[in-house]
MARLUM-15068 format. One record per atom (N, C-alpha, C): atom name; y, x, z. Coordinates in steps of 0.1 Angstrom, whole numbers. Each point is the difference from the previous one (the first is absolute). Example, Ala and Ser with C-alpha at 12.3 -4.5 7.8 and 13.67 -1.06 7.14 Angstrom:
<sites>
   atomo       y       x       z
       N     -57     132      78
      CA      12      -9       0
       C      12       9       0
       N      11      -4      -7
      CA      11       9       0
       C      11      -8       8
</sites>
This chain:
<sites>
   atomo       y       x       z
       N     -49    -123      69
      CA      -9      11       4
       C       7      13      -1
       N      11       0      -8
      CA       7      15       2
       C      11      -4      12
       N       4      -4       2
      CA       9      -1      12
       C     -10       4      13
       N     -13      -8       1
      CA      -8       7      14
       C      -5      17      -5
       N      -6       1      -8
      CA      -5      13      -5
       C      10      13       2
       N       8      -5      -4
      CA      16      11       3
       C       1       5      10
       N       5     -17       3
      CA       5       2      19
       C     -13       4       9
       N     -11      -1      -2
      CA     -13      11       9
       C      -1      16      -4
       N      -2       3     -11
      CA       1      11     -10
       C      12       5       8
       N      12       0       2
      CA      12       6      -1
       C       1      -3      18
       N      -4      -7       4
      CA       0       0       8
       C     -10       7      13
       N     -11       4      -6
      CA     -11      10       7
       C       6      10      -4
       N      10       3     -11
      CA      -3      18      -2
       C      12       2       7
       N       7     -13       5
      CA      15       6       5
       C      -1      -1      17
       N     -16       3       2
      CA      -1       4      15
       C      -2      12       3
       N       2       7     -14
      CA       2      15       1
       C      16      10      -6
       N       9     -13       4
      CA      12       5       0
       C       8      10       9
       N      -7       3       9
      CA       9      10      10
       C     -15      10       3
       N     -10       3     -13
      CA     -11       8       5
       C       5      14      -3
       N      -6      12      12
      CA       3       8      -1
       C     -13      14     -11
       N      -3      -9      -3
      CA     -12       2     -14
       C       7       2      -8
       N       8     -11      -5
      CA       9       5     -15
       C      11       8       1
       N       1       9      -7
      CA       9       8      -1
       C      12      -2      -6
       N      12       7       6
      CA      17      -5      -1
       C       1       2     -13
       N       5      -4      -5
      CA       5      -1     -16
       C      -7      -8      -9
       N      -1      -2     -14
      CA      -1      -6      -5
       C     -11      -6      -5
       N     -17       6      13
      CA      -7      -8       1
       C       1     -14      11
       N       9       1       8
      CA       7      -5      11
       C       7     -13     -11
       N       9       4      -9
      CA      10     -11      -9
       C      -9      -5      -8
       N     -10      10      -2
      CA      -9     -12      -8
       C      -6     -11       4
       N      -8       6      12
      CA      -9      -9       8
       C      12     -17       3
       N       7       2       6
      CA      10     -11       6
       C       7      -7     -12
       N       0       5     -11
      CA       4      -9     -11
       C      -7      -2      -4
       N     -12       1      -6
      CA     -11      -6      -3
       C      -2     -14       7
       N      -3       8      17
      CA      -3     -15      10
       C      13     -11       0
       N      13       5      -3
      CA       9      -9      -1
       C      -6     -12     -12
       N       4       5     -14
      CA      -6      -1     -10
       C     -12     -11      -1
       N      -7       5       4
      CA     -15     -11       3
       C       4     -13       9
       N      10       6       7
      CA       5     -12      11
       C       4      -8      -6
       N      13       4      -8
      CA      11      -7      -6
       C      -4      -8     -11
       N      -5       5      -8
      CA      -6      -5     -11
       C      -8     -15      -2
       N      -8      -2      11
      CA      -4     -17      -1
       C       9      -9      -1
       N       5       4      16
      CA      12     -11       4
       C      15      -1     -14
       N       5      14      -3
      CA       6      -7     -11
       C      -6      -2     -15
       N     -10       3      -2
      CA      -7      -9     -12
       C       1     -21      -1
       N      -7       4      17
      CA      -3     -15       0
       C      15      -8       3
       N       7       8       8
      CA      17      -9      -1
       C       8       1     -13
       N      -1       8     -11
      CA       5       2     -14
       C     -10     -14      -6
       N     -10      -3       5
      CA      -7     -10      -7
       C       6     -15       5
       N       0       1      12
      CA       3     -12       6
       C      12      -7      -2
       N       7      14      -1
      CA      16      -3      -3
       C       2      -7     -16
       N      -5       4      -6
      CA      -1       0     -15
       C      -9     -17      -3
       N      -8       1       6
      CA      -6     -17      -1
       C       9     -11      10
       N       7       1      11
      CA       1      -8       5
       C      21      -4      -7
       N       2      15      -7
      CA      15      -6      -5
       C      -1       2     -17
       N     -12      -4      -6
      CA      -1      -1     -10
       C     -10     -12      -5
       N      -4      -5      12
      CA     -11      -7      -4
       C     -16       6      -3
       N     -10      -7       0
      CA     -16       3      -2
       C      -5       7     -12
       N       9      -4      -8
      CA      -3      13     -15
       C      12       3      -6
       N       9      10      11
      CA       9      10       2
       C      -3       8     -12
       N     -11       9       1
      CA      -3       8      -7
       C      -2      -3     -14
       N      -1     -13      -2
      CA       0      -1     -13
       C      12      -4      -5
       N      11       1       4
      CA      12      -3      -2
       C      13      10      -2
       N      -9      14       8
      CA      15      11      -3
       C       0       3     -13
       N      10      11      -1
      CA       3       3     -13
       C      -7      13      -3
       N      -3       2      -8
      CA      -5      12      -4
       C       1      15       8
       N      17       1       0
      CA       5      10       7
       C     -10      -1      11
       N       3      -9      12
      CA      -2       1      13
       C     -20      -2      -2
       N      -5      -3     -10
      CA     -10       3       1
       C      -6      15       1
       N       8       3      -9
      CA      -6      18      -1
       C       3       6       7
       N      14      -2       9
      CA       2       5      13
       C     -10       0       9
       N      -4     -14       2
      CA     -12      -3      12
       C     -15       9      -6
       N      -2       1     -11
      CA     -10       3      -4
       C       0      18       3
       N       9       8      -7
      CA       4      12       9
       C      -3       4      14
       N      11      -8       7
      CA      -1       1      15
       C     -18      -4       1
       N      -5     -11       0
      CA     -14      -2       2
       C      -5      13      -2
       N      -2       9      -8
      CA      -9       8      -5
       C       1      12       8
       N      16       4       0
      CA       4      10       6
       C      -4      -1      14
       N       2     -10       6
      CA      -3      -3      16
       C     -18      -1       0
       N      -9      -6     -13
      CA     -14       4       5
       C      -1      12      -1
       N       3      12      -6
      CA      -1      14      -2
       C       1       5      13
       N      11      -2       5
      CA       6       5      12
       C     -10      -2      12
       N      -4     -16      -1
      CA     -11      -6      13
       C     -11       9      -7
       N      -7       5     -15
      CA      -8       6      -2
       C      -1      16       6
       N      12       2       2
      CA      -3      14       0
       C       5       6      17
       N       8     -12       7
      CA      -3      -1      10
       C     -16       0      14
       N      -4      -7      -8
      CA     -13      -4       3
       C     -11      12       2
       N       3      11     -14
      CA      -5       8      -5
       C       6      14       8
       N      10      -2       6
      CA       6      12       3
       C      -7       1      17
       N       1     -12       7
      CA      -4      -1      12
       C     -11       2       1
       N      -9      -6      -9
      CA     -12       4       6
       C      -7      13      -5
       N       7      12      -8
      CA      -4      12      -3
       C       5      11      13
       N      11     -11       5
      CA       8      11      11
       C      -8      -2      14
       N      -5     -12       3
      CA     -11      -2       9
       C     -13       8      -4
       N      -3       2      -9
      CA     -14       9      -4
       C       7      15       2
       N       9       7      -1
      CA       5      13       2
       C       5       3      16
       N       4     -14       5
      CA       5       8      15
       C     -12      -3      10
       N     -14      -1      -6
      CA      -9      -3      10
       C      -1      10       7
       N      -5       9      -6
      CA      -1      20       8
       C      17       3      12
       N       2      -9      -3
      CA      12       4       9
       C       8     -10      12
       N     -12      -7       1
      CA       4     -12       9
       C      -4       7      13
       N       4      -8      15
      CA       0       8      14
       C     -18      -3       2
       N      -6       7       5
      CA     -13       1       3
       C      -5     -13       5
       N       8      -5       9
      CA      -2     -14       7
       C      -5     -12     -11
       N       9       2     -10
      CA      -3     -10      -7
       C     -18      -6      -2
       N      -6      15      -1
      CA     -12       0      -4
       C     -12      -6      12
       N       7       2      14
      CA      -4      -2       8
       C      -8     -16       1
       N     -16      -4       3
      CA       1     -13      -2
       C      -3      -5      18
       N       7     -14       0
      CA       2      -8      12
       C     -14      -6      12
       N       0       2      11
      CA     -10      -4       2
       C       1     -15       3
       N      -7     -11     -10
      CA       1     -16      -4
       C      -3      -4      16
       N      -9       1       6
      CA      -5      -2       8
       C      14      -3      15
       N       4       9      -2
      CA      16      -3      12
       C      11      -9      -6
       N      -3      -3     -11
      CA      14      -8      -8
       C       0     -13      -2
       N     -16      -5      -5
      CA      -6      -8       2
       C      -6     -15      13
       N      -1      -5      -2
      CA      -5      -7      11
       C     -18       1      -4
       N      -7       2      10
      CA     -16       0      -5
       C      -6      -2      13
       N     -16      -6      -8
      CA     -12      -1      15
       C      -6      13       1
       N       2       2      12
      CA     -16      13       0
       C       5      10      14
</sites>
């Protein structure tokens, strides 16, 4: 479920990669690391896991050593923070650049020509 969640999440907000809404600098570096971030983050969760069960065997995890436990347990935490505040960063910066999106946006479609209908 985090591997699809990510990859949608990160993947809708990074259809606003080249928007001329966000401003150059480091609301620009934020926004694209973030959506990287969200990206990245399922797929190597779930390959650090795969990897780890399939050349360690089915209860891997119960077999490292302490060290590399706390390691993994770090990184885990640090990386949910990150996806936490990722998460949290995009969608405060979507609520702030609404007033400044192109007028069109607001504009709504008429369903009727897009659609196929009787009448």
């Amino acid at each position: 479920m985090l591997l699809v969640t990510s990859m949608c999440c990160g993947g809708l907000h990074m259809l606003a990669w080249q928007s001329d809404v966000l401003a150059t600098g480091p609301d620009e570096v934020f926004w694209k690391l973030s959506c990287l971030l969200l990206m990245a983050l399922g797929p190597s969760a779930l390959s650090v896991w795969a990897g780890l069960k399939a050349r360690r065997g089915a209860d891997a995890h119960l077999r490292l050593n302490q060290t590399v436990n706390i390691a993994f347990g770090i990184f885990g935490i640090v990386a949910l923070l990150a996806y936490m505040m990722s998460r949290v960063y995009l969608l405060v910066e979507i609520i702030l650049i609404i007033p400044y999106m192109d007028p069109g946006v607001y504009r709504v479609p008429s369903f009727p020509s897009y659609w196929p209908h009787l009448g």
